[in-house]
N, C-alpha and C positions, 0 to 999 in steps of 0.2 A: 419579812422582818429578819434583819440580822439575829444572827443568835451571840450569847456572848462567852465569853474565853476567860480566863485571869491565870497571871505569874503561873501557880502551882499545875493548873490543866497544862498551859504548853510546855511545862517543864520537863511533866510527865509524860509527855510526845515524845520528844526526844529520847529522855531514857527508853522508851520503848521503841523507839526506831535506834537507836544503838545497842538494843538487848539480842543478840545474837553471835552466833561465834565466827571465828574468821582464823585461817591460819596466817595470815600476815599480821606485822609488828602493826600497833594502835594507832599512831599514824597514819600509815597505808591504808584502814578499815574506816578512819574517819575522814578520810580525805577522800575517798569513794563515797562514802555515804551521805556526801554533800556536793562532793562532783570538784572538786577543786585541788589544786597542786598542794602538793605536800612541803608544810613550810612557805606556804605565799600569804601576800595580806590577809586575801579572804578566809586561808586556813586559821590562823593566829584572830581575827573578827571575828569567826563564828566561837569560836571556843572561849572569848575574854567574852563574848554576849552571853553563853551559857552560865561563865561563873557569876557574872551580875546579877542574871535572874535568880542563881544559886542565894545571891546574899539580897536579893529582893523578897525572897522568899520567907526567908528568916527573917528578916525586918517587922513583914505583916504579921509571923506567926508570933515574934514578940509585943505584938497588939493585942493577940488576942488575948481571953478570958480564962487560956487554961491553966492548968496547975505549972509547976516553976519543973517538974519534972516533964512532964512533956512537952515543954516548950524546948528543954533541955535534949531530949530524947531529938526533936525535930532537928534542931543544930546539928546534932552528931551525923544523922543521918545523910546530910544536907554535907559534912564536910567529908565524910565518906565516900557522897559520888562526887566529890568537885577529882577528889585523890584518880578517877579513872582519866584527869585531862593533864595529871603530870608529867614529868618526863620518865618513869619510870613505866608508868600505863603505856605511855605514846612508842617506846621502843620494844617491848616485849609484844607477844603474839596474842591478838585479841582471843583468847582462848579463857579455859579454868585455871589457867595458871594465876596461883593466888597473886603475885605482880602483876598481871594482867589489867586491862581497864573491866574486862566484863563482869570479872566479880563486884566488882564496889558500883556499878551499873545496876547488873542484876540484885545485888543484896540491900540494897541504899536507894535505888530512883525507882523500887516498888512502891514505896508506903506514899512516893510525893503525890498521887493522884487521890488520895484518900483525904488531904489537905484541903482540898481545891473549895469544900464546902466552907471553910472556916477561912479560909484568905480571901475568897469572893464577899463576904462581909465588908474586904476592908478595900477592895481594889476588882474591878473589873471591864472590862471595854468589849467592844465590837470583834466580834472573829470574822474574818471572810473568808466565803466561800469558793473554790475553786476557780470556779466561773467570776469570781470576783477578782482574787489575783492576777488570774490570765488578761482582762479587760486591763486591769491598773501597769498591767505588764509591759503590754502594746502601747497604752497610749504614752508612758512617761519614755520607754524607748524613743517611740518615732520623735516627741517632743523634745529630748536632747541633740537630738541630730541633728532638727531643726534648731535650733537654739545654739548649736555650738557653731553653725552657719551664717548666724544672722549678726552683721557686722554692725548694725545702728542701735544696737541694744548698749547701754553702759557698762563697758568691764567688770566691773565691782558689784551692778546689779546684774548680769550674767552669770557670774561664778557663784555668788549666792543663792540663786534661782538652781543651776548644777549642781551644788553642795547637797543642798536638799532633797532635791530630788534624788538627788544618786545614793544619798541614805535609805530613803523608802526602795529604791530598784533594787538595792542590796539584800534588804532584810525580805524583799518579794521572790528574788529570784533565788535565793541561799535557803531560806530560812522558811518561807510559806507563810508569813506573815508573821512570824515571832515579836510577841510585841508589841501589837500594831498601839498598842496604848502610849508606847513612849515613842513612838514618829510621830505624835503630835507638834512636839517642840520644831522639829523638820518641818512640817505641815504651817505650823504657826510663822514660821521664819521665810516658807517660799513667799504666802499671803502678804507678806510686810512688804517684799520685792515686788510682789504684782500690785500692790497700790500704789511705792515710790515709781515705778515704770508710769503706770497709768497717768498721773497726774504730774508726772515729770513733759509726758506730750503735751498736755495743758500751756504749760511754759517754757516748751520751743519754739523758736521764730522760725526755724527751719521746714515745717509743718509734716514735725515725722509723728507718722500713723504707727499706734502700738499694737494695732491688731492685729499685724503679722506674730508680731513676737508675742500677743497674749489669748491667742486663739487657741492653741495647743493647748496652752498651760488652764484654759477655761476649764476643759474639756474633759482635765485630769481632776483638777478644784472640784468639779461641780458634781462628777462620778462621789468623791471621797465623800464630800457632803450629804449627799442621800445615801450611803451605805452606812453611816454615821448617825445620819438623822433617822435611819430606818432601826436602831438597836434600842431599847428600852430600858432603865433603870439600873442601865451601870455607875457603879459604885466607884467612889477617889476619894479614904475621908481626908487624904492631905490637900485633895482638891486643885493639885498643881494640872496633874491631867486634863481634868472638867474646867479649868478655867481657858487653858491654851485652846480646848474647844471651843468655848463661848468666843473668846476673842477672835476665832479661825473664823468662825461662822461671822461675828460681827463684820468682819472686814468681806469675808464673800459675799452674804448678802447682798447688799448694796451695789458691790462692782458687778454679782450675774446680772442683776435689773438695770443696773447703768449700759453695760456693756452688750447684753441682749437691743434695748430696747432702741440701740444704736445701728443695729444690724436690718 
């Protein structure tokens, strides 16, 4: 069984995997620490994803039941460490220097794990496992290669089917799954592709077979589905999440059974 994760746990990964010192400028220390050019998309993606969860974070704890002064106290805290992904953190030397990003790291993204019980109330999903990433890794890789190869597929359902996917490969390879509750919408959006494809073969005269193009993409659906369907009693009470899943799930259902039972 999956186990489960929420906003405030993987937030507090993070500051704990950037709580350490470094004598390079905060840039340099966070562009290693995630393995990526300093100043590229992926550098600028990962850090606008941390400050969202920053303000996801806050959002829930504004849910919750506590007093207006520790809701207040969490805010601060919460804008304290966004202050280590400014430009003033990012040029200074990941050190004690009070400019620094590692002070408002270390001072600020301690307390976020202590959250984690009181925001799991209002938001939680699936975490996967190592061995879970690595599988989801391989298959969506090999499946865009094929897929940017394959010439009978529809433009517009191709680049949709790649959009999506290469969100999930992003936040897989970058990130370890950060998230994984808001790649539903991704998730939700390849499945809409793989049933326009499906039933688009239906009504060509041309008699093109969509197996090639929806083998791959099975393979990736159907892994996601039982890592998914293996997690138990996670929590959405705005319920955007839990619904992109029921809908994900509605639409794969039916096409594993069609599409297996074709095979």
């Amino acid at each position: 069984m999956a186990k489960l994760t929420d906003p405030a746990e993987e937030l507090a990964k993070i500051a704990a995997k950037l709580n350490k010192g470094s004598a390079f400028a905060g840039a340099k220390f966070f562009a290693e620490c995630f393995d990526v050019e300093i100043s590229s998309t992926e550098f600028y993606t990962i850090i606008s994803t941390i400050l969202l969860r920053c303000d996801r974070v806050a959002t829930l704890i504004g849910r919750s039941e506590w007093e207006k002064s520790q809701k207040a106290s969490a805010v601060a805290e919460l804008k304290g460490f966004k202050k280590a992904f400014d430009v003033k953190s990012l040029t200074t030397n990941w050190n004690n220097n009070p400019d620094g990003g590692l002070p408002q790291v270390r001072d600020h993204g301690k307390v976020i794990q202590f959250w984690s019980y009181e925001v799991r109330k209002f938001e939680s999903y699936p975490s996967l496992s190592e061995e879970d990433v690595a599988e989801l890794r391989v298959l969506i890789t090999n499946y865009l290669i094929a897929l940017r190869e394959n010439d009978e597929v529809e433009a517009f359902v191709k680049q949709a089917i790649i959009d999506g996917l290469s969100r999930l490969e992003f936040s897989l390879n970058y990130l370890g799954w950060l998230g994984a509750g808001y790649n539903l919408d991704a998730f939700k959006n390849v499945l809409a592709q793989y049933q326009f494809l499906n039933e688009q073969s239906e009504r060509r005269p041309d008699g093109f077979d969509p197996s090639e193009a929806l083998g791959g993409l099975l393979g990736i659906l159907k892994s996601m589905k039982e890592k998914y369907d293996s997690a138990k009693s996670w929590a959405d009470t705005g319920s955007s999440m839990f619904e992109s899943y029921k809908l994900a799930s509605a639409y794969l259902t039916p096409l594993l059974l069609t599409y297996q039972s074709a095979q």
